[in-house]
C-alpha positions as semicolon CSV with decimal commas, in nm:
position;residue;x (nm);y (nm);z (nm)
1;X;-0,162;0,994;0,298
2;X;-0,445;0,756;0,377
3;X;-0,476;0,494;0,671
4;X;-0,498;0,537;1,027
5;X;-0,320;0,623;1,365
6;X;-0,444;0,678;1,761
7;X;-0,346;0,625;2,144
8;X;-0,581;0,339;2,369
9;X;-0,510;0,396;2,710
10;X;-0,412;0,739;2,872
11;X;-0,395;0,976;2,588
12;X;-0,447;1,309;2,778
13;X;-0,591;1,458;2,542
14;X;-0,300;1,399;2,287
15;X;-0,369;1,551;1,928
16;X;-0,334;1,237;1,683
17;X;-0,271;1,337;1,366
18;X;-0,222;1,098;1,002
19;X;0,061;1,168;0,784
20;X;0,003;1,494;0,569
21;X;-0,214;1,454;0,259
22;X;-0,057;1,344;-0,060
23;X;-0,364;1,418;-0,286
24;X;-0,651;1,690;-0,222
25;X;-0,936;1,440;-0,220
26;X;-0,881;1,324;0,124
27;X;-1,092;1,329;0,425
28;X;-0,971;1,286;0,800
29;X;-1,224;1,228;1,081
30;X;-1,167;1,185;1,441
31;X;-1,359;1,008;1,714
32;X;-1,198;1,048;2,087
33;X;-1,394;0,894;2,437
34;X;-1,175;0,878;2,795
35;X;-0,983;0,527;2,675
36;X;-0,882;0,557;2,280
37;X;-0,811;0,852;2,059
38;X;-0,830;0,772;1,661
39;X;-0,796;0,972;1,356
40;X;-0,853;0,856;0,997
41;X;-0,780;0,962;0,657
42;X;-0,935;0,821;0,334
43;X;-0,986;0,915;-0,045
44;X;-1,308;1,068;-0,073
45;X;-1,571;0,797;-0,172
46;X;-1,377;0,468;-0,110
47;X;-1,526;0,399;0,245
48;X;-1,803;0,383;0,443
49;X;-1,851;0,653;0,763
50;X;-1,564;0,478;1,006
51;X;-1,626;0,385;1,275
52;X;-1,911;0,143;1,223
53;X;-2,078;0,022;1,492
54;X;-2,169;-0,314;1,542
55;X;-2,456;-0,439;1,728
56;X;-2,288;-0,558;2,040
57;X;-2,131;-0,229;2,123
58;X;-1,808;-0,243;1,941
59;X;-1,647;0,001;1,688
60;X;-1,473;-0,096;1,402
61;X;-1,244;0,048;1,174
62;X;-1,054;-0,064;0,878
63;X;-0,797;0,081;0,667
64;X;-0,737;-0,138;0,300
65;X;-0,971;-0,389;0,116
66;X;-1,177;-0,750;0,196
67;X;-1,221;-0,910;-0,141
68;X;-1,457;-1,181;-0,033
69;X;-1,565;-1,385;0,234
70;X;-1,550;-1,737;0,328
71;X;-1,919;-1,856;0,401
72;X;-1,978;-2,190;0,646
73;X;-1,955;-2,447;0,310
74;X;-1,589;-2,294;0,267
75;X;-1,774;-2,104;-0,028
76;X;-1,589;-1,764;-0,159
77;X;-1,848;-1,460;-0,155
78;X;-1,758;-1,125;-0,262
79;X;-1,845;-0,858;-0,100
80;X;-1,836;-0,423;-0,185
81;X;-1,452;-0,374;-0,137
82;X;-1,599;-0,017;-0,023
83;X;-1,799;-0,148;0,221
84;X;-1,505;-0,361;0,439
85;X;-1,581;-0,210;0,715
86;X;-1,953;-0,274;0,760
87;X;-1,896;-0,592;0,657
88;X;-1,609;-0,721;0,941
89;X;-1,888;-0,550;1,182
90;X;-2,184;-0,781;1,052
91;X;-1,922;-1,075;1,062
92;X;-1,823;-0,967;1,446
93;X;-2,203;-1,011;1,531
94;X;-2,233;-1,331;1,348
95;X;-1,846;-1,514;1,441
96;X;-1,686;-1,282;1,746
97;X;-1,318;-1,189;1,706
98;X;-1,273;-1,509;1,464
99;X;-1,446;-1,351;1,196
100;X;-1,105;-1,210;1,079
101;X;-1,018;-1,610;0,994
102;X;-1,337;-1,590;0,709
103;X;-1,134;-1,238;0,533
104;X;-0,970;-1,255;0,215
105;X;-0,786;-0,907;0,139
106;X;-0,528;-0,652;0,209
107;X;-0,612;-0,444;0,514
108;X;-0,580;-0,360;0,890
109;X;-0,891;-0,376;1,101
110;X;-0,933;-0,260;1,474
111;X;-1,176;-0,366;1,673
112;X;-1,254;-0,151;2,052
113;X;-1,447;-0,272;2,268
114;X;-1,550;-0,017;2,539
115;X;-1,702;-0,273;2,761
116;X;-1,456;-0,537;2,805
117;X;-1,195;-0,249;2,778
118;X;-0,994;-0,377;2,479
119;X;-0,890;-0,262;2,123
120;X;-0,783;-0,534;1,912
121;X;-0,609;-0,516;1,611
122;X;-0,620;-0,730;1,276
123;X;-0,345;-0,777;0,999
124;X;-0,450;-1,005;0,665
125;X;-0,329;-1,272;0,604
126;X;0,031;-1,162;0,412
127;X;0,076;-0,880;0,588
128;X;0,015;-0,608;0,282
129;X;-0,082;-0,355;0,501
130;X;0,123;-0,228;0,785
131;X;0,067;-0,140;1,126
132;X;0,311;0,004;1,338
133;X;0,342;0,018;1,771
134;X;0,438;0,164;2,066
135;X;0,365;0,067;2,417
136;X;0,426;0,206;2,762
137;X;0,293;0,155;3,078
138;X;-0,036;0,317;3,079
139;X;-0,112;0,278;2,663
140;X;-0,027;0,154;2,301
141;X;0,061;0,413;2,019
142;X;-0,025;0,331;1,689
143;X;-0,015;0,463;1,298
144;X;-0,027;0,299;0,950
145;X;0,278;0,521;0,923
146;X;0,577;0,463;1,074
147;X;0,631;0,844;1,088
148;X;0,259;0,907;1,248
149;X;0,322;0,691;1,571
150;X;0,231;0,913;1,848
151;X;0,451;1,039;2,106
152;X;0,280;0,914;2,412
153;X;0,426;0,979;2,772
154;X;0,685;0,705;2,882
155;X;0,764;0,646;2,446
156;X;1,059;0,853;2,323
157;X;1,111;0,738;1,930
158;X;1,504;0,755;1,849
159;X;1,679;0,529;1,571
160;X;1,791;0,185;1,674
161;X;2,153;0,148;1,520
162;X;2,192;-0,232;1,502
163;X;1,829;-0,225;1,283
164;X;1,916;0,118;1,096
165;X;2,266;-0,019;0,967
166;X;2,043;-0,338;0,878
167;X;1,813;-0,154;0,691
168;X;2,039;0,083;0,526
169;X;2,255;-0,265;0,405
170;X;1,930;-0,477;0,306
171;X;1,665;-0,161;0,229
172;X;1,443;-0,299;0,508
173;X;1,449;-0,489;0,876
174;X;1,350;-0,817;0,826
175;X;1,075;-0,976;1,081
176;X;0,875;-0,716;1,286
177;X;1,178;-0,489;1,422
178;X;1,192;-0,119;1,258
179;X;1,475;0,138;1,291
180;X;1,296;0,302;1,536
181;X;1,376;0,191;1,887
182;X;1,033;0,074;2,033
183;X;0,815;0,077;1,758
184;X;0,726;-0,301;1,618
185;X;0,535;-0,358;1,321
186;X;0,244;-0,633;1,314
187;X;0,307;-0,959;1,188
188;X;0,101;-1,130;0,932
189;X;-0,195;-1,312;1,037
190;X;-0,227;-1,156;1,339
191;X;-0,490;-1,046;1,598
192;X;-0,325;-0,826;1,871
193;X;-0,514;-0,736;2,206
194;X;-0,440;-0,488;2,422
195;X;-0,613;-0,477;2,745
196;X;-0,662;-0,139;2,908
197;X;-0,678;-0,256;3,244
198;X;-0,409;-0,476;3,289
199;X;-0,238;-0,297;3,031
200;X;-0,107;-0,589;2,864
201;X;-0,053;-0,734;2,500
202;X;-0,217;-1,029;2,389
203;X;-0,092;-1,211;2,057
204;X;-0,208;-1,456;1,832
205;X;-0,176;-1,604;1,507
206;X;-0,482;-1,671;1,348
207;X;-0,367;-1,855;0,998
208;X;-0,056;-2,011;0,867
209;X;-0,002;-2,164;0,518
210;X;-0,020;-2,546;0,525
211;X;0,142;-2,771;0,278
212;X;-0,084;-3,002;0,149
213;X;0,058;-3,176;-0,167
214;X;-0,110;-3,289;-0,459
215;X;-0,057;-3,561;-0,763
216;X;-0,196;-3,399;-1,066
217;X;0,020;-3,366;-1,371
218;X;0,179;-3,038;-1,448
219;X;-0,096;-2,877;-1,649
220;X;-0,320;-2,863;-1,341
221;X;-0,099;-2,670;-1,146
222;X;-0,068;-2,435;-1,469
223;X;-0,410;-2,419;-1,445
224;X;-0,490;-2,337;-1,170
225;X;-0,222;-2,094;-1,122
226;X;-0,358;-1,863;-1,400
227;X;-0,745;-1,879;-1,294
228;X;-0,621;-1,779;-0,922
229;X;-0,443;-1,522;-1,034
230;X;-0,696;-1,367;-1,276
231;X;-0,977;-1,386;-0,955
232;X;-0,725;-1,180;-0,782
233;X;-0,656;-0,931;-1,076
234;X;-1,074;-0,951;-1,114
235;X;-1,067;-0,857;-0,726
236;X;-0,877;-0,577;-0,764
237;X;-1,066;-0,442;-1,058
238;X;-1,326;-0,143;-1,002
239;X;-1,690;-0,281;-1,017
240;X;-1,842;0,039;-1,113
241;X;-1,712;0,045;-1,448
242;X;-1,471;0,343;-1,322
243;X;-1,094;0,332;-1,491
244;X;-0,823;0,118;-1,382
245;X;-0,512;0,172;-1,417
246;X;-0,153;-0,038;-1,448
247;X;0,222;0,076;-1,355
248;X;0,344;-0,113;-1,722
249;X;0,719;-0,165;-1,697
250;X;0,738;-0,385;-1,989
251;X;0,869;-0,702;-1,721
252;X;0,705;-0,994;-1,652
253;X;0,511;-0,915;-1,336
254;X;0,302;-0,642;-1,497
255;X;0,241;-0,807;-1,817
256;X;0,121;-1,122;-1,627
257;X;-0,143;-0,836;-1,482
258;X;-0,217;-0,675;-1,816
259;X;-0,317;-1,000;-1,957
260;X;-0,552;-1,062;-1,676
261;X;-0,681;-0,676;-1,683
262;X;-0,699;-0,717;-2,072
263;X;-0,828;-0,385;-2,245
264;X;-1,018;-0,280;-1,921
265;X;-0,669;-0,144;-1,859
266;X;-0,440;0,168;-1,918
267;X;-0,093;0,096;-1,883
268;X;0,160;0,386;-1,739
269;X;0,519;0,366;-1,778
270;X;0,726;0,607;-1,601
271;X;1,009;0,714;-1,765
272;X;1,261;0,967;-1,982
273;X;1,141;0,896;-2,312
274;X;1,125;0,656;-2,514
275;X;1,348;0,399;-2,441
276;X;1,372;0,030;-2,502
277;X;1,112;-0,059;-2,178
278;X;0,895;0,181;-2,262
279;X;0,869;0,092;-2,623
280;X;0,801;-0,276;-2,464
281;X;0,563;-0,162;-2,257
282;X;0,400;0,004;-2,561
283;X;0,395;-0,328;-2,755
284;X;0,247;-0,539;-2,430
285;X;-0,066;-0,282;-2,460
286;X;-0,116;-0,296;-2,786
287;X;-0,110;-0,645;-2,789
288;X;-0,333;-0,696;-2,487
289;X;-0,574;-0,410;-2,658
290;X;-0,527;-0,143;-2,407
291;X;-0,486;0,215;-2,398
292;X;-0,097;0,341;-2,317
293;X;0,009;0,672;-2,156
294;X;0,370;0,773;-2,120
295;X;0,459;0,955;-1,820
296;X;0,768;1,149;-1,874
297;X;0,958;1,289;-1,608
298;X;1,101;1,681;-1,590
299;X;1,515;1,738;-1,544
300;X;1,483;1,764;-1,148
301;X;1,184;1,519;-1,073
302;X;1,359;1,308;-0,836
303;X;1,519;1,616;-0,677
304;X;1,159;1,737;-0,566
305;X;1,041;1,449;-0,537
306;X;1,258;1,366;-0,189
307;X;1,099;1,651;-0,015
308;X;0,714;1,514;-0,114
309;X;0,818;1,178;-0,029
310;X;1,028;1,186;0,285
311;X;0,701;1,218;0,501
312;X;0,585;0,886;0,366
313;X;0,926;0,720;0,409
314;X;0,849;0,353;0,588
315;X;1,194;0,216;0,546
316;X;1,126;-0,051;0,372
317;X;1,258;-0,046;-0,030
318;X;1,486;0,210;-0,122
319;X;1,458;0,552;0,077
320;X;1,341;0,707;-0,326
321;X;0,959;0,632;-0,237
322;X;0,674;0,772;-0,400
323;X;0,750;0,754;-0,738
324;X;0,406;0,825;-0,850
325;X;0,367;1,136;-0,594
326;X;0,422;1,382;-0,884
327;X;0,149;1,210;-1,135
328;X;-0,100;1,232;-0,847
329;X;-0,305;1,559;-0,931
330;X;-0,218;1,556;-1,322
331;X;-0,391;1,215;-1,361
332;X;-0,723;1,130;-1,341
333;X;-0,851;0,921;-1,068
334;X;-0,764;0,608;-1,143
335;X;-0,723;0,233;-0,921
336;X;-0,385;0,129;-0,954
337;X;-0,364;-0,311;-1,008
338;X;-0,002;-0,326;-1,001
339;X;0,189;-0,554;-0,812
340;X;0,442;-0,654;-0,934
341;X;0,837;-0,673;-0,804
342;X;0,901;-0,388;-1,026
343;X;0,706;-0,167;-0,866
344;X;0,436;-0,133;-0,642
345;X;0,076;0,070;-0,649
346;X;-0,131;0,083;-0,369
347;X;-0,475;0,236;-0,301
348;X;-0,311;0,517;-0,163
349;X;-0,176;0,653;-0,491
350;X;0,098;0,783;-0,333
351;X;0,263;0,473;-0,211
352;X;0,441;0,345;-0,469
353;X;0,734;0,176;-0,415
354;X;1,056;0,041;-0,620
355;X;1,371;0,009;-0,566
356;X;1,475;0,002;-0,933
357;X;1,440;0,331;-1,016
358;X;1,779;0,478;-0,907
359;X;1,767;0,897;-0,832
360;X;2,013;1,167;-1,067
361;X;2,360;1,165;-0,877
362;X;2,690;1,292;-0,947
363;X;2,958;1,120;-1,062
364;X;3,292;1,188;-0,952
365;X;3,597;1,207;-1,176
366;X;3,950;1,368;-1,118
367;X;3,854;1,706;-0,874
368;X;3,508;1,777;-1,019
369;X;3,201;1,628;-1,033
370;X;2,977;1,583;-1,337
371;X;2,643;1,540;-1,339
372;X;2,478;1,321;-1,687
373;X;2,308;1,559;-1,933
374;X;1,909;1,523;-1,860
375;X;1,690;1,687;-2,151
376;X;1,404;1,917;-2,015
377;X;1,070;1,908;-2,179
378;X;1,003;2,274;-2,330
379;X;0,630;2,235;-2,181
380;X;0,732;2,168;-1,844
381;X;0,892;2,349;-1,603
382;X;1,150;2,203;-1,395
383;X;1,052;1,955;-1,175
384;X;0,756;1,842;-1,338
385;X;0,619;1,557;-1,474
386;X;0,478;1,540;-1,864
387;X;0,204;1,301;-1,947
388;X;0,242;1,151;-2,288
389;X;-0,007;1,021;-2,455
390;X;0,117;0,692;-2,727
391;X;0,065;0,907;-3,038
392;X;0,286;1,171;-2,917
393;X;0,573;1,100;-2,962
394;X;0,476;0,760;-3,233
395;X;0,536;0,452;-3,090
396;X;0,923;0,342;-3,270
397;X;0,935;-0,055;-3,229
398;X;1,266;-0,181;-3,090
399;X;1,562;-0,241;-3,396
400;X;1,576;-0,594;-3,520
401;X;1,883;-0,766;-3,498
402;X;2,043;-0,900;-3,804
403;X;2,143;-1,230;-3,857
């Protein structure tokens, strides 16, 4: 899986390594001097050659998206999503360390500095991409993974029970606590120093939302709602004219995205069948001109599926993550815009995340348990997933009621 981990500080020649690879397309690197250790991992193409150096010395690295860029007239320019990190290193030349405060996207930058003997790290503004940490005496580990957080001497990772029995009850820790005893997670907004020769932690919030009300009449607001939210969606969209694609569940949150996406589109639902969401989903494409796919799932998806996702398990949602993970190879490539409360698509397309799609269990009743009939697809084997496309089986429009 993509992103990013490493040691700054004594490392001892520690082997850093990124969670194992979801998809074939992906590329590690590694770059290693006497004070910091990092390895990457990113889909082939989507990046520049990390790290890019910037003309005062530092290195920079970045793991997610920047959108566009706030100029000095509080003008929004967009900039190459695939070229975030060359562009936080020009803005480092230009603004220093506050160049983080001009970003608008969904990533997690570091910044090391071999001179002044610090690495500091960047969240966005929300907090859409995580970062998780370990210090000891001598250094900080770190990993985009919660899993990937190296083992560095003086760190022992066990579970915390007081935030495991809160995640297990709520399906994540709320604030920047984990289940894992001395790992913390980044906040939003924040820019996090650590200095290798007092070996010390530096925090500091660089943005906050500010409430600044407004009289306009309700249409504004309406207004202005929907054009945000279709520069976002616009944001998100590939500029090469390469496919995008949309997690469809036939709710709200995904059609609000289809009708900003419009036929530039495919919707995917994930499903068994043809069901009432699906056949919704079906009618939101056609209606918003785009192409539909069904993805169908085999009798023991979910049952494989545990083993592929349990290495990118991040505690927060429910623990059945990954639902795309057995679409990833079958599909094309595609850039998932979905993100919605339904489910959730990043970049990675592996990470996808719900906690609405429950996994096959047994039922108990009397002495024995019984498990609910599941059909399996005759052209898939078991624990596989079938990709559908709309004509096959013909789209059936939900019954009408009568009156």
């Amino acid at each position: 899986m993509v992103g990013l981990s490493g040691v700054v500080g004594e490392h001892g020649g520690l082997e850093v390594e990124t969670v194992r690879p979801t998809v074939s397309d992906e590329r590690t690197n590694s770059y290693r001097d006497k004070q910091i250790a990092v390895r990457t991992a990113f889909h082939e193409g989507t990046t520049v050659e990390q790290p890019v150096e910037t003309d005062a010395g530092p290195l920079v690295w970045v793991w997610g998206e920047v959108f566009s860029v706030t100029d000095d007239r509080g003008g929004r320019m967009r900039v190459d999503p695939f070229e975030t990190a060359r562009v936080c290193a020009d803005l480092y030349d230009e603004y220093g360390d506050r160049f983080v405060e001009r970003l608008d996207g969904e990533f997690i930058a570091l910044l090391y500095d071999p001179d002044e003997e610090t690495a500091t790290f960047f969240s966005d503004r929300v907090g859409a991409r995580p970062l998780y940490y370990a210090v000891s005496d001598d250094a900080i580990a770190f990993s985009t993974s919660i899993q990937a957080v190296p083992e560095i001497p003086g760190y022992t990772p066990t579970f915390s029970e007081s935030y495991l029995a809160e995640y297990l009850h709520s399906r994540r820790v709320h604030g920047t606590k984990t289940p894992v005893d001395g790992i913390e997670q980044i906040a939003p907004a924040t820019q996090l120093t650590y200095d290798l020769e007092a070996g010390a932690l530096d925090e500091r919030q660089y943005w906050e939302p500010r409430y600044r009300p407004v009289d306009k009449p309700l249409s504004y607001f309406v207004s202005e709602l929907a054009e945000r939210f279709e520069r976002a969606v616009a944001d998100r969209m590939p500029r090469d004219g390469g496919d995008a694609g949309l997690l469809l569940s036939g709710g709200s949150d995904s059609r609000s995205v289809l009708a900003a996406g419009g036929s530039e589109l495919t919707g995917f639902h994930m499903g068994d069948g043809w069901n009432r969401e699906a056949r919704y989903a079906k009618r939101a494409a056609n209606a918003a001109g785009a192409e539909f796919e069904l993805l169908e799932r085999g009798r023991d998806y979910h049952a494989t599926l545990l083993e592929r996702a349990a290495p990118i398990q991040e505690f927060v949602g429910s623990f059945q993550s990954g639902h795309m993970l057995g679409y990833a190879e079958r599909s094309p490539r595609w850039t998932c815009c979905s993100r919605g409360c339904t489910a959730t698509c990043s970049s990675d397309r592996g990470g996808c995340h719900s906690g609405r799609f429950p996994c096959p269990s047994a039922s108990r009743s009397g002495r024995r348990f019984r498990r609910s009939p599941r059909r399996r697809t005759s052209s898939s084997p078991a624990g596989s997933a079938t990709i559908r496309r709309a004509s096959r089986p013909p789209f059936a429009p939900p019954p009408t009621r009568k009156s």
